[in-house]
C-alpha positions in Angstrom: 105.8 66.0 89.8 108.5 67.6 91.6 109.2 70.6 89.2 105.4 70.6 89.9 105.7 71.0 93.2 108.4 74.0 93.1 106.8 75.7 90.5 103.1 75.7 92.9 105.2 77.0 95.8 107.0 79.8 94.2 104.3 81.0 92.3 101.8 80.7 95.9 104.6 82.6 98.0 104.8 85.1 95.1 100.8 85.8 95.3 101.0 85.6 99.3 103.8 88.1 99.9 102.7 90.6 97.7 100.0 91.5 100.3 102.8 92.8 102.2 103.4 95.6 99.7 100.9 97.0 97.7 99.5 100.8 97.6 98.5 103.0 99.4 94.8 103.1 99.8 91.7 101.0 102.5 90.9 97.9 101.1 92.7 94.5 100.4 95.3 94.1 102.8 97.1 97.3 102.4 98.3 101.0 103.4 95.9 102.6 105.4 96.2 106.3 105.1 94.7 107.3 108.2 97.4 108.7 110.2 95.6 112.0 111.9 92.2 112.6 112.8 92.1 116.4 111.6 94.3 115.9 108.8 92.3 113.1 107.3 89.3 115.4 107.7 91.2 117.7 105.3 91.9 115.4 102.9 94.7 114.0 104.6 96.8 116.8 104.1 99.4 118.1 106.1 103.0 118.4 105.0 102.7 122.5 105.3 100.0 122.6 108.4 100.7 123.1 111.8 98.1 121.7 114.2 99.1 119.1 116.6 101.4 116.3 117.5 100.4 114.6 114.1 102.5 117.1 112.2 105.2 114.6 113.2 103.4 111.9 110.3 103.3 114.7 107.8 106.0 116.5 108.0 108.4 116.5 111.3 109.7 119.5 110.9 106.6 121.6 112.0 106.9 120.1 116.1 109.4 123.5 116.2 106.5 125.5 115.9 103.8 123.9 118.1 102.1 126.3 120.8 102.6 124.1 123.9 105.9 122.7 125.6 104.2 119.1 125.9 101.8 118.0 122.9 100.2 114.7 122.4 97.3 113.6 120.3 95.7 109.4 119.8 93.4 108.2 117.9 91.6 105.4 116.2 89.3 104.5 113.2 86.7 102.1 112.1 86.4 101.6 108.4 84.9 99.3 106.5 85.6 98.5 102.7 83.1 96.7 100.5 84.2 95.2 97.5 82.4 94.0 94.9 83.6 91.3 91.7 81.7 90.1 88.9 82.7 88.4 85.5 79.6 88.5 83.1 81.3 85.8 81.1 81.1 83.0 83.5 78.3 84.4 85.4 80.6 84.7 88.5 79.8 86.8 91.6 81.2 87.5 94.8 81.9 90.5 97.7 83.8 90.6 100.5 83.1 93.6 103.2 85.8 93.9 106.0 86.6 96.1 108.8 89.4 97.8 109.9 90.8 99.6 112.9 93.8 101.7 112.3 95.3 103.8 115.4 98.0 105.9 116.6 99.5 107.4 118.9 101.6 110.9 118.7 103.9 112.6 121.6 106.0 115.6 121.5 108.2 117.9 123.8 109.4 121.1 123.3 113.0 120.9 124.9 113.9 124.6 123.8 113.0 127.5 121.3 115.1 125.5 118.7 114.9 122.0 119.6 111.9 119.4 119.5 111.5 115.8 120.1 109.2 113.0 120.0 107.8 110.1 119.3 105.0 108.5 116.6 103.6 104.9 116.5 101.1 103.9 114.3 99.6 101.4 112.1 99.5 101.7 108.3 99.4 98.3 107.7 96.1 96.5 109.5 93.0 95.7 107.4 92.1 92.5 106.3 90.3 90.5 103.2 87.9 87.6 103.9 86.2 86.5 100.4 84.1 83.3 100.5 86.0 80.4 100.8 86.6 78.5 97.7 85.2 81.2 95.6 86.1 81.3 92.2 89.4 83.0 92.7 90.4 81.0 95.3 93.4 79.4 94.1 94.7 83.3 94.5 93.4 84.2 97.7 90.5 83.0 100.2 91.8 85.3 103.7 94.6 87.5 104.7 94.9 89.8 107.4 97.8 91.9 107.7 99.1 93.7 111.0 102.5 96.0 111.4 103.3 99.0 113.4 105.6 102.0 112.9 107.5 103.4 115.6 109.3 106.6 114.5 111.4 108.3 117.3 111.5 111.8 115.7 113.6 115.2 116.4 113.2 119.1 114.7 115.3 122.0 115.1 114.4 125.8 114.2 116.9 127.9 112.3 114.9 131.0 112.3 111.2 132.0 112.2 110.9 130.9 108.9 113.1 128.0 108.4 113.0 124.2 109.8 113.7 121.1 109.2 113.1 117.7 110.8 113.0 113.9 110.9 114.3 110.5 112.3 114.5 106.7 111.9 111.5 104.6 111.0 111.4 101.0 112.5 108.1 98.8 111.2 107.5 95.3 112.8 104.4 92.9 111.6 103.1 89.7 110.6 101.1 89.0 107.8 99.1 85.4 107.8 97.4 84.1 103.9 95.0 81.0 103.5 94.3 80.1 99.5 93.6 77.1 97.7 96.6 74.7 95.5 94.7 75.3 92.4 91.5 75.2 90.6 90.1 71.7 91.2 92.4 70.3 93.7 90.6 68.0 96.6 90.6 65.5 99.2 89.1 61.9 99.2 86.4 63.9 101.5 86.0 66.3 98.8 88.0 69.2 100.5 89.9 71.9 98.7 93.1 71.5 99.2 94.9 74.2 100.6 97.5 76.1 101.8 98.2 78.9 104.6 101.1 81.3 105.4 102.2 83.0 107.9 105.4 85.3 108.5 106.1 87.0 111.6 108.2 89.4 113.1 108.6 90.9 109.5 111.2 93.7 110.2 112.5 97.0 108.4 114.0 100.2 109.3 113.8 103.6 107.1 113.9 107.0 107.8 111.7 109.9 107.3 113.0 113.9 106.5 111.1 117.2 106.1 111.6 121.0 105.3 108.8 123.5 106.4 109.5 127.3 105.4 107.1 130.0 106.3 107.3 132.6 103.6 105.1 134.9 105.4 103.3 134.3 108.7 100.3 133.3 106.9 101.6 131.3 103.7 103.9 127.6 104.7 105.2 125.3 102.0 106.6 122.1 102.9 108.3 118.6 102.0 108.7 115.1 103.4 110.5 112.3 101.8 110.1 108.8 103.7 112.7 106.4 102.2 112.4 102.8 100.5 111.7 100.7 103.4 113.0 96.6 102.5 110.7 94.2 104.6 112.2 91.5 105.7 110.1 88.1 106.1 112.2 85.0 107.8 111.7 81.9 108.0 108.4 82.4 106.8 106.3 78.9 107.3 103.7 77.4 104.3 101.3 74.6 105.9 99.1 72.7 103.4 95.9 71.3 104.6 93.2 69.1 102.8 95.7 67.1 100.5 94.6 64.1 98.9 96.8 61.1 99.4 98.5 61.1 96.1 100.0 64.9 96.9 100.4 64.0 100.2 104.2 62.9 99.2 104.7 65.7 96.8 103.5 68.6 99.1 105.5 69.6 102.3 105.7 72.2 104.8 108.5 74.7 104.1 110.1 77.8 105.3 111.2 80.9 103.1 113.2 84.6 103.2 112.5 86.9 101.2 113.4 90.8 100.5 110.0 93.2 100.1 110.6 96.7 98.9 108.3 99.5 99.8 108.7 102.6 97.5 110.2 105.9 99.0 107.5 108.4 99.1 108.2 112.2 98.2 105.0 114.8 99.6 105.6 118.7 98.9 102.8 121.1 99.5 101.7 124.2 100.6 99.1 126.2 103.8 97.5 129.8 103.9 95.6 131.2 106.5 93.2 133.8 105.7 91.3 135.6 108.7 89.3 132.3 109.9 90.3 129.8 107.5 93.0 127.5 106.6 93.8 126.1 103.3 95.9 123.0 101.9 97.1 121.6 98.9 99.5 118.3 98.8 101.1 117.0 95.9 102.6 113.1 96.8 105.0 110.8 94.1 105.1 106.9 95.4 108.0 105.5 93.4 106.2 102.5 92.8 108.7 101.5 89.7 111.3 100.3 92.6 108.8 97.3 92.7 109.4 95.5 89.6 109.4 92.0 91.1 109.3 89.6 93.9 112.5 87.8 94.7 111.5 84.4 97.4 114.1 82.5 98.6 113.7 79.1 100.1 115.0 76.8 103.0 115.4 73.7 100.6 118.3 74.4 98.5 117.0 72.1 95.7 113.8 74.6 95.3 115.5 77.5 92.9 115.1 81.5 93.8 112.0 82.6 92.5 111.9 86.1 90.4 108.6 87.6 90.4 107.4 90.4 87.8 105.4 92.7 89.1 105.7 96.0 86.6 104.3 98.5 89.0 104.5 102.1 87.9 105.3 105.4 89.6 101.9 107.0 91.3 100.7 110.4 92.2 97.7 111.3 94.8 96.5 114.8 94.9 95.1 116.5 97.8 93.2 119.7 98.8 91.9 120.5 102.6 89.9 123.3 103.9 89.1 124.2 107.8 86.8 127.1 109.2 88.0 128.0 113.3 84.4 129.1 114.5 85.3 130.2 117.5 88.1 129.0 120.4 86.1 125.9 120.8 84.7 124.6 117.4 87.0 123.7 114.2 85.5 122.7 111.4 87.4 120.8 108.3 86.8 119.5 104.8 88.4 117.5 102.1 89.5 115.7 98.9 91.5 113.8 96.9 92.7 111.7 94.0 94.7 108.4 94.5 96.3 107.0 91.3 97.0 103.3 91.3 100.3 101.5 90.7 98.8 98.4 89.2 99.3 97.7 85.8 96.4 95.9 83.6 97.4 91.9 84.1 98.9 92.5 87.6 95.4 93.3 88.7 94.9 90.4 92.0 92.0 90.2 94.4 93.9 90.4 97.5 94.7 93.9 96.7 91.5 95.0 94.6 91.8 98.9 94.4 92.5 101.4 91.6 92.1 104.5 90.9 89.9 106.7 93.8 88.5 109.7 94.8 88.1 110.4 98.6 85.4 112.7 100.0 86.3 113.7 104.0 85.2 116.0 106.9 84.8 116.3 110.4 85.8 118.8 113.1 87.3 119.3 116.3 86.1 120.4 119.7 88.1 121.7 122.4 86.7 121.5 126.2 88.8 124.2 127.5 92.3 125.2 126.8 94.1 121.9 126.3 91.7 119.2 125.6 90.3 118.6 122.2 87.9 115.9 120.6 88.7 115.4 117.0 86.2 113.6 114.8 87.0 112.6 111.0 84.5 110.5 108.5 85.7 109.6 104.8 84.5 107.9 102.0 86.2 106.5 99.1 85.1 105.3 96.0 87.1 103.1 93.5 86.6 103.5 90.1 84.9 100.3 88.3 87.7 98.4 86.4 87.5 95.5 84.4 90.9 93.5 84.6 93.1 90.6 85.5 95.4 88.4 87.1 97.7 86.8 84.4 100.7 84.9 86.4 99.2 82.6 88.2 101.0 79.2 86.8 99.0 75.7 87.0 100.6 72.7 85.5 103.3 74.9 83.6 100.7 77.1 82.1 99.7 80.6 82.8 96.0 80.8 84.1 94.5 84.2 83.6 91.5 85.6 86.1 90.0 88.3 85.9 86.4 90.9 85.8 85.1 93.9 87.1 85.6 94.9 90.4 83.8 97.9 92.6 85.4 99.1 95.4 83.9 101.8 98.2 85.7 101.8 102.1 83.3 104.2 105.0 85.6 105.7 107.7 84.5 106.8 110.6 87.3 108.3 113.5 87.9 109.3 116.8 90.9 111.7 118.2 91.8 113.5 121.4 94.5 116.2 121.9 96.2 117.3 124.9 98.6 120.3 125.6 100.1 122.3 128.0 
């Protein structure tokens, strides 16, 4: 009963913790790529634009080159993801639909010709997944909802017209808080599933973020922005079990845990041209996903051994394109796309992160009521492709328990920005 009990905890904290770290995309519990209100219009490009304070997301290296002395741009956005699963075999179904609200904030001064600093704070990390509670995978995952913020205190300097380069340390702090059920058929004289929830706070990491823009001509930019691994750590981490009937009520306890979460280094080269009225983008960007090849959890009780975790995640690549039309001085209008591979590899497939490969389709457009005061607006919508696949490492009395079936996946943005320089 006691290797029991060690191997239910490990393989829960395993299943929890993951949340922290999975790819970037809207649903499930992870990366929100919504760092710009006119860049996500163009597809979320960026790395060779120069717009507004969010060049310092993108690529930091392009604050050098911003119009005004003082330049700072906020924003928020309300998504919702929708998320569909179905296994034809059982004659399962279920959906979750959450919502979302991802901000920032960008500032930046201009302290010479040569010299630029600044700072950017937003939140990549903050959706959330709510399926029904003991649903059929519920003995993976019931709730999560996952907060953190980036603060990234930035600097650029211009060597020439034509040459820049840029960056600065990254500091992330969050929490992340997970409800799912002991296993399968687990309950309480009342008939309650039992359960268990955890929550880590004041999960810490520092990284750093770099970036080369060179303008070839005054029209044609290429660019490059490498954000490093970033190691979360979550400590003393505490796991709460609820509902227990009395003959588990010995074997399960509350416990504490550390452990070590890596989030891949990211590598985004692209390239801008301007042609009379328009502006277009093209960004190419490489997660190294293959960094994550398992979960490592240790725990407070010294008798309970280190748990390894396999995860087998492979390198990804998204692909971007963005278009925008200046009407006038007033009126910019924007467009986009792009492909998001996913990291996941078939039996690794869980439904607190249910994405995989996408298409985005994006748009909006900014107004400007006089010279230094602009409205940005962005709207997106992603669709997942269908997949049929599984969960294979969940462990229940020593055995592996697979669960799996098809899963649909579309997230609706909507966003709000405003600019201000002078």
């Amino acid at each position: 009963m006691h290797n029991t009990r060690k191997i239910m905890i490990r393989r829960l904290l395993s299943v929890t913790l993951l949340s922290l770290m999975v790819s970037s995309a809207f649903a499930g519990g992870y990366r929100v790529s919504m760092q710009g209100q006119r860049q996500l219009a163009m597809g979320h490009t960026g790395v060779a634009v120069i717009g507004n304070a969010e060049t310092m997301f993108f690529n930091p290296a392009g604050m050098v080159y911003l119009e005004d002395k003082y330049s700072f741009s906020a924003g928020a956005t309300a998504l919702v993801a929708d998320t569909k699963f179905q296994n034809e075999i059982y004659n399962w179904t279920n959906s979750t639909k959450n919502v979302g609200t991802p901000m920032y904030f960008y500032g930046s001064v201009k302290l010479n010709d040569w010299i630029s600093a600044g700072l950017a704070v937003y939140t990549p990390y903050g959706s959330a997944v709510d399926w029904d509670k003991d649903w059929q995978g519920s003995h993976l995952v019931n709730n999560i909802d996952l907060k953190a913020f980036y603060f990234q205190p930035t600097v650029a300097f211009k060597l020439s017209d034509h040459f820049s380069f840029g960056g600065g340390p990254i500091y992330v702090n969050g929490s992340v808080e997970f409800n799912r059920n002991l296993t399968r058929s687990m309950t309480n004289e009342e008939g309650k599933r039992a359960n268990v929830t955890i929550d880590a706070k004041n999960v810490h990491a520092w990284g750093y973020t770099a970036g080369f823009l060179v303008s070839l001509t005054e029209d044609f930019r290429m660019g490059l922005n490498y954000r490093s691994k970033i190691i979360m750590e979550a400590k003393d981490g505490d796991a709460n079990f609820y509902d227990l009937p009395a003959f588990a009520q010995s074997t399960y306890g509350d416990t504490k845990f550390n452990a070590n979460m890596p989030l891949p280094a990211e590598l985004t080269v692209g390239m801008s041209y301007k042609m009379d009225k328009w502006l277009f983008a093209f960004d190419y960007n490489r997660t190294y996903w293959r960094a994550y090849d398992a979960l490592v959890i240790d725990f407070e009780d010294a008798k309970i051994a280190t748990s390894v975790n396999a995860r087998n995640y492979k390198d990804s690549s998204t692909y971007r394109l963005g278009l925008q039309y200046t009407a006038n001085d007033k009126l910019s209008l924007r467009a986009g796309w792009y492909y998001d591979e996913s990291p996941v590899q078939q039996g690794f497939f869980a439904p607190e992160t249910p994405r995989n490969d996408s298409r985005a389709y994006t748009g909006g457009f900014t107004y400007k009521f006089g010279k230094n005061f602009g409205v940005d607006v962005s709207l997106a919508y992603l669709h997942f492709s269908e997949t049929n696949s599984s969960y294979d490492h969940f462990i229940e009395d020593g055995t592996p328990v697979s669960f799996g079936g098809t899963y649909l996946t579309s997230v609706f943005s909507a966003g709000l920005g405003l600019s201000y320089n002078f």
